[in-house]
C-alpha positions in Angstrom: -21.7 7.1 52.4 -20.6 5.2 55.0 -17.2 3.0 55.3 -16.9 1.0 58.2 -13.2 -0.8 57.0 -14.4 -4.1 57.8 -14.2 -7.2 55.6 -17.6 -8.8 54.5 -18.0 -12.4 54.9 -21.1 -14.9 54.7 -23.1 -12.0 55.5 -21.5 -10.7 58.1 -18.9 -7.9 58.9 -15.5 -9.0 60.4 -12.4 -6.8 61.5 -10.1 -9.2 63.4 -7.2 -7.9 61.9 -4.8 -6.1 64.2 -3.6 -4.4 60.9 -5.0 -1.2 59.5 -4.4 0.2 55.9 -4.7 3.8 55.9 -6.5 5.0 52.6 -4.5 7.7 50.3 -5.5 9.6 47.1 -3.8 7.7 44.3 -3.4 11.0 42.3 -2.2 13.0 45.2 -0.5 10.8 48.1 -2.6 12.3 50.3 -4.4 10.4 53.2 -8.0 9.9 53.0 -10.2 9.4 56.2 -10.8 6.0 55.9 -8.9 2.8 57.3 -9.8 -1.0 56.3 -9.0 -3.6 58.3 -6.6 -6.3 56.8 -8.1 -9.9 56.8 -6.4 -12.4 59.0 -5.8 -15.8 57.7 -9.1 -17.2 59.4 -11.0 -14.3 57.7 -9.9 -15.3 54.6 -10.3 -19.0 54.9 -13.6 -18.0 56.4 -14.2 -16.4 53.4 -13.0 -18.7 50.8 -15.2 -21.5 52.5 -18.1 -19.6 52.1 -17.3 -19.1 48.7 -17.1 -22.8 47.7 -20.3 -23.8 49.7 -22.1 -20.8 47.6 -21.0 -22.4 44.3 -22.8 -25.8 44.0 -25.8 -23.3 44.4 -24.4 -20.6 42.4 -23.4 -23.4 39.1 -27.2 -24.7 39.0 -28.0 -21.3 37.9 -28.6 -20.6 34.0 -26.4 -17.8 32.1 -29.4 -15.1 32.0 -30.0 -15.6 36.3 -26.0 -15.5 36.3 -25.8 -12.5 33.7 -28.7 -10.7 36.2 -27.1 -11.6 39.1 -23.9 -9.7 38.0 -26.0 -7.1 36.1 -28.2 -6.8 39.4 -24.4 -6.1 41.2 -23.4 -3.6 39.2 -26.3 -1.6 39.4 -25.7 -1.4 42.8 -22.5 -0.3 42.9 -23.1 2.3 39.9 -26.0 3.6 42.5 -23.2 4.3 45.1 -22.2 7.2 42.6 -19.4 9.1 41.6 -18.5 9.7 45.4 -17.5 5.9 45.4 -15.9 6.1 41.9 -13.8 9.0 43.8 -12.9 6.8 46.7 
């Protein structure tokens, strides 16, 4: 599995932010090899106007395409595994 530490906005991958979080265990304290970049304020306005231009489409949509829509997501994060589950 790859982690790139990069935020994820209207399709595209974004790491402006001069701030890095360094990843620890939660039960140990120890640090894990993976950093994320923390969103700037334009990444997450970036991010939250993506959002509300995706809901007008997102709203139209009946409860089952919503209810398979979110099923459809966890499937693929259940197929990540139990590395991800680790993580």
């Amino acid at each position: 599995m790859q982690i790139l530490g990069q935020n994820y906005i209207n399709g595209a991958r974004s790491a402006l932010g001069d701030v890095v979080v360094h990843s620890l265990d939660a039960s140990t304290g120890e640090k894990l090899p993976y950093d994320f970049h923390q969103a700037t304020l334009g990444e997450v306005d970036a991010a939250a106007k993506a959002a509300a231009a995706a809901y007008p489409t997102y709203r139209t949509l009946s409860a089952a395409r919503r209810a398979d829509f979110l099923d459809a997501i966890a499937a693929e994060i259940d197929a990540l595994g139990d590395d991800f589950v680790a993580l």
